[in-house]
MDTraj code that builds the backbone (N, CA, C; nanometers):
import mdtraj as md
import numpy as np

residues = "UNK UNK UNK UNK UNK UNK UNK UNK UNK UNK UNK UNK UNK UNK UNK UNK UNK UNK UNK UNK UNK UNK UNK UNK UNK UNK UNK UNK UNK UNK UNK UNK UNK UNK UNK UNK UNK UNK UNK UNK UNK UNK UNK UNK UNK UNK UNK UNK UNK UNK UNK UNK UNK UNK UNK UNK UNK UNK UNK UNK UNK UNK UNK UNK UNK UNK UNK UNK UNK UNK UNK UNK UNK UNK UNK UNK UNK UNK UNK UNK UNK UNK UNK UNK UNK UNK UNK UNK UNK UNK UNK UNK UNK UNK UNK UNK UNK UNK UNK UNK UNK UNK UNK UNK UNK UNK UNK UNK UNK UNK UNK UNK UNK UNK UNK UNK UNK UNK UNK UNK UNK UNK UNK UNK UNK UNK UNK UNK UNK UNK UNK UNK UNK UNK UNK UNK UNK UNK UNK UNK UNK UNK UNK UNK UNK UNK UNK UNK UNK UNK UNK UNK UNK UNK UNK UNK".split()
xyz = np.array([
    [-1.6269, -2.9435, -0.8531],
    [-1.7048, -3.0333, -0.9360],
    [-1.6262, -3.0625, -1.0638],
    [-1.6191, -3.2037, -1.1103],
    [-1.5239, -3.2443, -1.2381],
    [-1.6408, -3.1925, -1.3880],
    [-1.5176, -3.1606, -1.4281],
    [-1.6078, -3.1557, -1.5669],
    [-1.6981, -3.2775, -1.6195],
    [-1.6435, -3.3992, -1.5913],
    [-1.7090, -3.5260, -1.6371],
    [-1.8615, -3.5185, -1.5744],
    [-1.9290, -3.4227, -1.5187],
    [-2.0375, -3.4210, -1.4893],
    [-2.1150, -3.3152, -1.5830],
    [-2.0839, -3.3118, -1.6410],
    [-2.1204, -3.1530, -1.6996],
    [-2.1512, -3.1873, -1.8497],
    [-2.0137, -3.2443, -1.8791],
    [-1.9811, -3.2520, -2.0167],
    [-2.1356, -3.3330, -2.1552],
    [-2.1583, -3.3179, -2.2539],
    [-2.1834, -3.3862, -2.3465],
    [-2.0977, -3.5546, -2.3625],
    [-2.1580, -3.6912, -2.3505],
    [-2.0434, -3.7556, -2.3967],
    [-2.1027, -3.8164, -2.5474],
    [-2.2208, -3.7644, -2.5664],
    [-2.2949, -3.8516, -2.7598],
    [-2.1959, -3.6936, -2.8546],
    [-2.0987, -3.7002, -2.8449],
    [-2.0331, -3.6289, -2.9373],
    [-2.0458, -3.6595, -3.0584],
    [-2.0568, -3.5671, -3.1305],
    [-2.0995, -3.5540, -3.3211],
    [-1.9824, -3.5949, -3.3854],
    [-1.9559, -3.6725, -3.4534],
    [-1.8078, -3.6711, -3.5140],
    [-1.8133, -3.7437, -3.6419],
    [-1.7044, -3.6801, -3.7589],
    [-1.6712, -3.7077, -3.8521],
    [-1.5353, -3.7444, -3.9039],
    [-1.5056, -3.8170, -4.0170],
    [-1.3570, -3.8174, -4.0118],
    [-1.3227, -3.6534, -4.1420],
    [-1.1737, -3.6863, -4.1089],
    [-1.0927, -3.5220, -4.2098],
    [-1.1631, -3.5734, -4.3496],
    [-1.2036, -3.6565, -4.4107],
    [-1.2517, -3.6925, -4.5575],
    [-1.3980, -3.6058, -4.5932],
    [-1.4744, -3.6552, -4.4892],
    [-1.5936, -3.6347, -4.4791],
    [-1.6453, -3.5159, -4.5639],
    [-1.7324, -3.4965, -4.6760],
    [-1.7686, -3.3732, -4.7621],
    [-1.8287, -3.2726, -4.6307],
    [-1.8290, -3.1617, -4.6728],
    [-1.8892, -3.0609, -4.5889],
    [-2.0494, -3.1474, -4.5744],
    [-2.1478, -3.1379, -4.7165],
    [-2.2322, -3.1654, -4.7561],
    [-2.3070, -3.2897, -4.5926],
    [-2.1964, -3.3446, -4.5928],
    [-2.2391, -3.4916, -4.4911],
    [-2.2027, -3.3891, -4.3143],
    [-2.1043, -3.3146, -4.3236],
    [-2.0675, -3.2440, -4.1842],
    [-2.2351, -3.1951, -4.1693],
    [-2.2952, -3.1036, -4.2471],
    [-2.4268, -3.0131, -4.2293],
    [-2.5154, -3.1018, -4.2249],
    [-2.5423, -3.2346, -4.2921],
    [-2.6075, -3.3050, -4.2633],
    [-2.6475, -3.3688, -4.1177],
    [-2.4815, -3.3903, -4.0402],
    [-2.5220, -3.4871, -3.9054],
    [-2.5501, -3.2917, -3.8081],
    [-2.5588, -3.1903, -3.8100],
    [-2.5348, -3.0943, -3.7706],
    [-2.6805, -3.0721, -3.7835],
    [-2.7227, -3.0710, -3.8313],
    [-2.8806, -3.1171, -3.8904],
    [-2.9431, -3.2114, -3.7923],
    [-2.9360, -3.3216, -3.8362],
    [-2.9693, -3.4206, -3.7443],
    [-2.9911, -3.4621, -3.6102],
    [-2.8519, -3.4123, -3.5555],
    [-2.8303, -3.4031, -3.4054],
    [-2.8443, -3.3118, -3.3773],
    [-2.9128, -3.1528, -3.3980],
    [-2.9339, -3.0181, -3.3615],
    [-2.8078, -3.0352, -3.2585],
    [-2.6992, -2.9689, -3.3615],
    [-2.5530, -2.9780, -3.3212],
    [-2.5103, -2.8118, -3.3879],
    [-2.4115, -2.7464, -3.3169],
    [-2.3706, -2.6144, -3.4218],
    [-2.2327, -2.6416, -3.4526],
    [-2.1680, -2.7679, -3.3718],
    [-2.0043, -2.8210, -3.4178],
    [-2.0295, -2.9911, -3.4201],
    [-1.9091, -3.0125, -3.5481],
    [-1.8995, -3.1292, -3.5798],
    [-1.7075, -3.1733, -3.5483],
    [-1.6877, -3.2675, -3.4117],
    [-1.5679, -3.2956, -3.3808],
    [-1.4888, -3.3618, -3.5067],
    [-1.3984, -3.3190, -3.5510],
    [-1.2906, -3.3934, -3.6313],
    [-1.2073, -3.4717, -3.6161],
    [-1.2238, -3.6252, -3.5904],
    [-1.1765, -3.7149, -3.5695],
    [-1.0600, -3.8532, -3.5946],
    [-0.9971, -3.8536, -3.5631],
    [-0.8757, -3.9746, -3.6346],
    [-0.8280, -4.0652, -3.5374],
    [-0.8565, -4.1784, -3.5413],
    [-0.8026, -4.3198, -3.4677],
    [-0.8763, -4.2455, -3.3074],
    [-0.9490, -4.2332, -3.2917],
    [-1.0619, -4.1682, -3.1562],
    [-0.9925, -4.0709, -3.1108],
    [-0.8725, -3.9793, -3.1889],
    [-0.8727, -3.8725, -3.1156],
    [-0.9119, -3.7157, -3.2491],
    [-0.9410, -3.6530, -3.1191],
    [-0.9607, -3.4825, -3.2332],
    [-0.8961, -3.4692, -3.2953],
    [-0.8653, -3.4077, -3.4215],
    [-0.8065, -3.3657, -3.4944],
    [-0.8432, -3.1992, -3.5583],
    [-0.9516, -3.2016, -3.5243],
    [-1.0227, -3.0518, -3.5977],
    [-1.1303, -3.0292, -3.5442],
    [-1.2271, -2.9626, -3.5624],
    [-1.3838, -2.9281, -3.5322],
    [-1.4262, -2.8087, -3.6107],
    [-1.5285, -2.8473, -3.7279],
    [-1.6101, -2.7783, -3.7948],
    [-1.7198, -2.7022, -3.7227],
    [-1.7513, -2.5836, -3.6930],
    [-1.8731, -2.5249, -3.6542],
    [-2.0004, -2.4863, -3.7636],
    [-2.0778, -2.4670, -3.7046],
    [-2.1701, -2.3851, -3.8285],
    [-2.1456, -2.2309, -3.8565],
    [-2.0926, -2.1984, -3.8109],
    [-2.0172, -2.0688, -3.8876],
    [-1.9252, -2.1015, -4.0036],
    [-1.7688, -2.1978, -3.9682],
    [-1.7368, -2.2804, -4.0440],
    [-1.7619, -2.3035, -4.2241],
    [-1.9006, -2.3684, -4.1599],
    [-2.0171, -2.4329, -4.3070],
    [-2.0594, -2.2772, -4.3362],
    [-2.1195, -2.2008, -4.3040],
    [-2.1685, -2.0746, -4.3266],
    [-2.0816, -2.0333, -4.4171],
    [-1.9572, -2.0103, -4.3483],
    [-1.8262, -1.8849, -4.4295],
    [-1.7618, -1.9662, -4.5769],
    [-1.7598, -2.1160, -4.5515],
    [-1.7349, -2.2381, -4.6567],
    [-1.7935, -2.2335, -4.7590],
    [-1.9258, -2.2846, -4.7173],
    [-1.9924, -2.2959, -4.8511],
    [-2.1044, -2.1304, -4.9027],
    [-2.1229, -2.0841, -4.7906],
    [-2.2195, -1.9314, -4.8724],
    [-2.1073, -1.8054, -4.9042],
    [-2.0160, -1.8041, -4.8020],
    [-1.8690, -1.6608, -4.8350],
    [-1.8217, -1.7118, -4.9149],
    [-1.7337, -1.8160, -4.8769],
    [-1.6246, -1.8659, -5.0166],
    [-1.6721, -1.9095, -5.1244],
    [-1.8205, -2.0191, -5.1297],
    [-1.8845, -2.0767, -5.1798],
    [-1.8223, -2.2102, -5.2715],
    [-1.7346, -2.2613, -5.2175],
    [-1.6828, -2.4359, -5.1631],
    [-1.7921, -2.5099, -5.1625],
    [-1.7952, -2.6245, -5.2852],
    [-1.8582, -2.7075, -5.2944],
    [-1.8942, -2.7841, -5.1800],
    [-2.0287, -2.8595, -5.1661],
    [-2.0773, -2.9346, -5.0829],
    [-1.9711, -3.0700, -5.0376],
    [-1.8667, -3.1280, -5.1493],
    [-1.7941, -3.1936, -5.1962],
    [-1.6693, -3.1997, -5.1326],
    [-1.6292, -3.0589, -5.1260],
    [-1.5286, -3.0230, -5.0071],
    [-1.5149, -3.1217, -4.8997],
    [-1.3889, -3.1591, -4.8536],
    [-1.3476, -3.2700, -4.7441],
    [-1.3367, -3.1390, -4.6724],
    [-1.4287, -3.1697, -4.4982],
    [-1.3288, -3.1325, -4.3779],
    [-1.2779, -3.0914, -4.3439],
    [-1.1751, -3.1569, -4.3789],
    [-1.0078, -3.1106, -4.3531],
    [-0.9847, -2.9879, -4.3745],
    [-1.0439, -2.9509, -4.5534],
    [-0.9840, -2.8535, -4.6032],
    [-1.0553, -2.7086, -4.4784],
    [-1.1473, -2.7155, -4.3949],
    [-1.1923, -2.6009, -4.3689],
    [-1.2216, -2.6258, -4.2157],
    [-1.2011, -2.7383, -4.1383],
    [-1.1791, -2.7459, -4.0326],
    [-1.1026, -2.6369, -3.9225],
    [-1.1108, -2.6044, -3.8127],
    [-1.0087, -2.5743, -3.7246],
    [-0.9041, -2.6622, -3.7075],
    [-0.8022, -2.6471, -3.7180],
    [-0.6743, -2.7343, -3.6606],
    [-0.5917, -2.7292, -3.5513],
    [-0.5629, -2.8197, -3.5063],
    [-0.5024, -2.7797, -3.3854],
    [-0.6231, -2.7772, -3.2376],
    [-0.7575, -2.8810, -3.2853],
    [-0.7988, -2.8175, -3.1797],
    [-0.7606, -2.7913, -3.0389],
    [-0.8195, -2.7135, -2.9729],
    [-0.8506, -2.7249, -2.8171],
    [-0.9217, -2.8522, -2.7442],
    [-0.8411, -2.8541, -2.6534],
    [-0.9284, -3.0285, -2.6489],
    [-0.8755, -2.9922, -2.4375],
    [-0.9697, -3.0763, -2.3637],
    [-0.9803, -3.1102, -2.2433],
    [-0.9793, -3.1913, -2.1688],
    [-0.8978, -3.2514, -2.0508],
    [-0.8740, -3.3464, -2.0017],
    [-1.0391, -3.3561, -1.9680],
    [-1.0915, -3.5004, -1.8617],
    [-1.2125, -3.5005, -1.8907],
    [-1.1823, -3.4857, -1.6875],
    [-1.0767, -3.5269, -1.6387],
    [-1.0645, -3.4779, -1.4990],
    [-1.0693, -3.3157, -1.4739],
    [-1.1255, -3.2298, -1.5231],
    [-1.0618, -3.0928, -1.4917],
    [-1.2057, -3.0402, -1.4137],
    [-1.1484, -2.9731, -1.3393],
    [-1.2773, -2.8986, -1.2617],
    [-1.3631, -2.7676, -1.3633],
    [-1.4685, -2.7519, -1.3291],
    [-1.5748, -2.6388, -1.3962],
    [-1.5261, -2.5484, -1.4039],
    [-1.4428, -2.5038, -1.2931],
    [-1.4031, -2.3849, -1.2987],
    [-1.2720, -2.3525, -1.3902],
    [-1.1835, -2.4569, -1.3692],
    [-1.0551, -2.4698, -1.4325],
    [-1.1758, -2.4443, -1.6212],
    [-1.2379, -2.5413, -1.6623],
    [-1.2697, -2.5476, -1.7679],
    [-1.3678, -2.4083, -1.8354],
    [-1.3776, -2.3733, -1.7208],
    [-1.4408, -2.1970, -1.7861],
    [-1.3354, -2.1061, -1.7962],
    [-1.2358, -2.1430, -1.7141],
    [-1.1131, -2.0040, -1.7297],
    [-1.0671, -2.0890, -1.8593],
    [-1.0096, -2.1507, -1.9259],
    [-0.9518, -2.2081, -2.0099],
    [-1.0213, -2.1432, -2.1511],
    [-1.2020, -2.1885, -2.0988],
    [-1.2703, -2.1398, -2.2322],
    [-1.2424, -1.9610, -2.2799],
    [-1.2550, -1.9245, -2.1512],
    [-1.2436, -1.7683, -2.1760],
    [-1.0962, -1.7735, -2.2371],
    [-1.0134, -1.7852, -2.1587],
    [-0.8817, -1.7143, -2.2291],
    [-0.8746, -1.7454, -2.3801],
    [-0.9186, -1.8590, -2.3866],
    [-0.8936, -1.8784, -2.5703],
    [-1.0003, -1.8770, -2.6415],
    [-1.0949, -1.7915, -2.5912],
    [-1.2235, -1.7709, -2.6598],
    [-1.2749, -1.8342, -2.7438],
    [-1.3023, -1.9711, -2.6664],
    [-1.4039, -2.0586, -2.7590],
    [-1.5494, -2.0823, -2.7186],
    [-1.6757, -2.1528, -2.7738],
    [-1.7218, -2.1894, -2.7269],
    [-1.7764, -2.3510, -2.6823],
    [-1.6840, -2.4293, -2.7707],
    [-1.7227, -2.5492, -2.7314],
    [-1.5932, -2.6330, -2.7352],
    [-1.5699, -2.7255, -2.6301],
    [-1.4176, -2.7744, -2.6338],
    [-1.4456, -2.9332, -2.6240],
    [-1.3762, -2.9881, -2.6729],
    [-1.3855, -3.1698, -2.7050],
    [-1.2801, -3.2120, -2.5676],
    [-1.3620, -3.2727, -2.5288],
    [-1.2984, -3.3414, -2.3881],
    [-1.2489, -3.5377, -2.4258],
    [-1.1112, -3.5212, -2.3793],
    [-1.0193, -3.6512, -2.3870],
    [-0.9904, -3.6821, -2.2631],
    [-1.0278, -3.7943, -2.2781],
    [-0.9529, -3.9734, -2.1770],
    [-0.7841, -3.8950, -2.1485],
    [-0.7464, -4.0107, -2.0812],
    [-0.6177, -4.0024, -2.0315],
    [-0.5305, -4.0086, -2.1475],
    [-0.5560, -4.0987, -2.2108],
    [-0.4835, -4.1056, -2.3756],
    [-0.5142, -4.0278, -2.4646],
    [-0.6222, -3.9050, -2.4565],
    [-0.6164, -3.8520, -2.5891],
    [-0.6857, -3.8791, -2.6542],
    [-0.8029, -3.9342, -2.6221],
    [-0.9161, -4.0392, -2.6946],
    [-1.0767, -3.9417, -2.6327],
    [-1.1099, -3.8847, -2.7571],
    [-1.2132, -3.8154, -2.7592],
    [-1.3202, -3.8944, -2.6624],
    [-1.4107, -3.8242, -2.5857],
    [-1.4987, -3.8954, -2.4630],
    [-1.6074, -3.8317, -2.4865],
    [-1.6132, -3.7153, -2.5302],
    [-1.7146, -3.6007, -2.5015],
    [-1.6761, -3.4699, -2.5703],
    [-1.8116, -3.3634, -2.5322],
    [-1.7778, -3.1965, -2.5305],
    [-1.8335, -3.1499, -2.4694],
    [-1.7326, -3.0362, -2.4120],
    [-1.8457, -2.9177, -2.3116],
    [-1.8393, -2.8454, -2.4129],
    [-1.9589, -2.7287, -2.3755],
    [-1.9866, -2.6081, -2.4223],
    [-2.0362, -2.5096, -2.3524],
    [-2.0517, -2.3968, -2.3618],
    [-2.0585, -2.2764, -2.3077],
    [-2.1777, -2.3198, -2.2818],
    [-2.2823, -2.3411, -2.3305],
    [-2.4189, -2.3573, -2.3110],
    [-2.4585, -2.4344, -2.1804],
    [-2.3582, -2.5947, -2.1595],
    [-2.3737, -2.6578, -2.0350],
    [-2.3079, -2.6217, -1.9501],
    [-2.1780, -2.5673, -1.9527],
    [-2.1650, -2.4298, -1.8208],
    [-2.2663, -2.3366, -1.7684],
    [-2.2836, -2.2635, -1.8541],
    [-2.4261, -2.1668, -1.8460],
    [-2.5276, -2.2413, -1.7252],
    [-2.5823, -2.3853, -1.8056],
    [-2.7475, -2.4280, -1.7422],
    [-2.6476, -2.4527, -1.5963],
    [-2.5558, -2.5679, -1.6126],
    [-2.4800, -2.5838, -1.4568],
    [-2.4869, -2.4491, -1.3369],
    [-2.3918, -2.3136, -1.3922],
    [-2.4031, -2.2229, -1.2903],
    [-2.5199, -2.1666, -1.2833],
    [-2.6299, -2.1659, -1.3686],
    [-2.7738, -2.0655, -1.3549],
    [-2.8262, -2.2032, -1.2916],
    [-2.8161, -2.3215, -1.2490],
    [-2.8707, -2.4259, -1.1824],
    [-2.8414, -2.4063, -0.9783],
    [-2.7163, -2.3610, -1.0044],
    [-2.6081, -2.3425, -0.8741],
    [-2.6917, -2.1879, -0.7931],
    [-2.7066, -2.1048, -0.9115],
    [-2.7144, -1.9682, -0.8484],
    [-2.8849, -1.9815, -0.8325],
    [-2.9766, -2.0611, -0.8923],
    [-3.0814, -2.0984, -0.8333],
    [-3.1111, -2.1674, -0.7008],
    [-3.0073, -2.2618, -0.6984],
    [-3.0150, -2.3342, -0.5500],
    [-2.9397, -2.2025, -0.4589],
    [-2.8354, -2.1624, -0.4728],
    [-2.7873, -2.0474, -0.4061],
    [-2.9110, -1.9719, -0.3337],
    [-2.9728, -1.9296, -0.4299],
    [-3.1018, -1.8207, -0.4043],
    [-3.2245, -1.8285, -0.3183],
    [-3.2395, -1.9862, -0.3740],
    [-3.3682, -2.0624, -0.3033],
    [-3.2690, -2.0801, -0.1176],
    [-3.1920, -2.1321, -0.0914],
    [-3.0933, -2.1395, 0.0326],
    [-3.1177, -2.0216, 0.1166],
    [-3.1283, -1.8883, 0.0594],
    [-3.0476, -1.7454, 0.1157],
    [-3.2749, -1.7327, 0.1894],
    [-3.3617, -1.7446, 0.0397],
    [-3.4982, -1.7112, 0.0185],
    [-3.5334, -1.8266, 0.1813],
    [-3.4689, -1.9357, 0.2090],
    [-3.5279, -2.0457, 0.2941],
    [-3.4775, -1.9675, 0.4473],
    [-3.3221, -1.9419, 0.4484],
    [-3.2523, -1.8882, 0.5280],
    [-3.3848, -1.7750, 0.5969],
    [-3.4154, -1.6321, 0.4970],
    [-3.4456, -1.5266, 0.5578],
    [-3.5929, -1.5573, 0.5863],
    [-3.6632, -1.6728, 0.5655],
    [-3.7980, -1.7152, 0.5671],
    [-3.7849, -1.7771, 0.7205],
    [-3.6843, -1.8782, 0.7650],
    [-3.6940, -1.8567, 0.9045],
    [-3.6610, -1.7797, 1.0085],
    [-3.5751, -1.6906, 0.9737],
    [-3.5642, -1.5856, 1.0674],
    [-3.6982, -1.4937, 1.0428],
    [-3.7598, -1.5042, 0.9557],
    [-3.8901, -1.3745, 0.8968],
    [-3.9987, -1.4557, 0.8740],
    [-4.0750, -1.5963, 1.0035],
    [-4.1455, -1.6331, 0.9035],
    [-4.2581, -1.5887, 0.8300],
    [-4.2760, -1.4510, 0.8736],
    [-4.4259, -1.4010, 0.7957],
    [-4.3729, -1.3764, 0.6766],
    [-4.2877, -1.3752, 0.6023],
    [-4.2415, -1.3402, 0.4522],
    [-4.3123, -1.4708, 0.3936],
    [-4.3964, -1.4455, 0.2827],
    [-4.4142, -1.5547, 0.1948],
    [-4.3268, -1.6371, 0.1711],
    [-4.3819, -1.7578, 0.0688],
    [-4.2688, -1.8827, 0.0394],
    [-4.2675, -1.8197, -0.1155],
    [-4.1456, -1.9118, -0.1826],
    [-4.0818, -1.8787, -0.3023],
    [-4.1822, -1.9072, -0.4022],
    [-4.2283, -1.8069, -0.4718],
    [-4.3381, -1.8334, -0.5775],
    [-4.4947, -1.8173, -0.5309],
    [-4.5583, -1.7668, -0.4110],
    [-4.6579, -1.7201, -0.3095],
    [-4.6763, -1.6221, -0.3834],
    [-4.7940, -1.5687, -0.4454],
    [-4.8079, -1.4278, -0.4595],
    [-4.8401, -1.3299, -0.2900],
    [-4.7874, -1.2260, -0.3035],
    [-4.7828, -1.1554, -0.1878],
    [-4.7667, -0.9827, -0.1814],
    [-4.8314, -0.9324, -0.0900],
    [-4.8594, -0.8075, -0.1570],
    [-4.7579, -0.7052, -0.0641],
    [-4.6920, -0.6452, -0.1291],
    [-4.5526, -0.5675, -0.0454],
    [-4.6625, -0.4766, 0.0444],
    [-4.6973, -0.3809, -0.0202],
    [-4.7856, -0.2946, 0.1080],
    [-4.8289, -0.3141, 0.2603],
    [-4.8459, -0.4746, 0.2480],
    [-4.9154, -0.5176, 0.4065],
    [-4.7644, -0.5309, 0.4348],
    [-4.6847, -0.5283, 0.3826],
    [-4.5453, -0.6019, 0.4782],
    [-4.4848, -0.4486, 0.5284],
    [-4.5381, -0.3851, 0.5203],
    [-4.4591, -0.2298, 0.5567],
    [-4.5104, -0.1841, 0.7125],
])
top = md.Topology()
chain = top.add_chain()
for i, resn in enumerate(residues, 1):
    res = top.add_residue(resn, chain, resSeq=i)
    for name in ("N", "CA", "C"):
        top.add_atom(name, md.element.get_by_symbol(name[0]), res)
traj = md.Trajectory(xyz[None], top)
C-alpha cells in the first residue's frame, strides 16, 4: 500500500519569517502539534509543539521570534510514492514522529504521522481479526457472531 493513501495532504505551513506567536496560533487552529517550514513549496524546517514549549516557556523567546530561529533543520521529508511499510521503518530509525511528504520535485504535498500509521494498521489488524473470527465461525457454526453476547459455560 503507497503512502499517498495514508498520508495528511491539508498540511499546516508557515514561512522561516513567521513569529513563533503566529506558528502557535495556526497549531491552535488546525488542532495541529507540527507546523511544516516552508520555502518556494518545499520544506525547509518543521516546528513542533514541544519546539514552542522549550522556545517560548524553557528559553523564554519572545512570541516575536521568527521560525527559523527555532525550527528543525534539515528536515526529514518523504517521497509521496513510498510504501507504509518502507515509511514506518524510516520513521523508526530516525525517530520521528511526523514526516512531510514531497512530489517528485521536492514540493511539499502532505504529512504522515505516527498517529495515521497507527489508525491504518489497528484498521488492518481489525479486518485481520474479523477474517480469522468469520473463518472459525464456519468451520464452528455454533460459536456466536462478533459482538453476540454469549455465555462460555454452555460452550464446554
Amino acid at each position: 500500500m503507497k503512502l499517498s493513501s495514508v498520508f495528511t495532504r491539508g498540511v499546516v505551513t508557515a514561512p522561516p519569517t513567521a513569529p513563533l506567536g503566529a506558528v502557535a496560533a495556526l497549531m491552535f487552529q488546525h488542532n495541529v502539534g507540527a507546523v511544516v517550514i516552508e520555502e518556494d513549496r518545499r520544506p525547509v524546517g518543521i516546528v513542533t509543539d514541544r519546539d514552542l514549549a522549550e522556545a517560548l516557556g524553557f528559553n523564554g523567546q519572545p512570541i516575536e521570534t521568527p521560525a527559523q530561529k527555532v525550527m528543525t533543520r534539515h528536515v526529514l521529508a518523504i517521497p509521496e510514492d513510498t510504501d507504509v511499510f518502507a515509511a514506518t521503518q524510516y520513521m523508526r530509525k530516525r525517530q520521528v514522529r511526523r514526516l512531510p511528504v514531497v512530489d517528485a520535485a521536492d514540493h511539499l504535498v502532505g504529512i504522515v504521522t505516527l498517529d495515521d500509521l497507527l489508525g491504518l494498521l489497528g484498521r488492518e489488524f481489525a479486518n485481520l481479526a474479523e477474517s480469522i473470527h468469520d473463518e472459525v465461525r464456519v468451520r464452528e457454526p455454533s460459536l456466536p457472531r462478533t459482538g453476540e453476547p454469549h455465555d462460555l459455560r454452555s460452550a464446554r
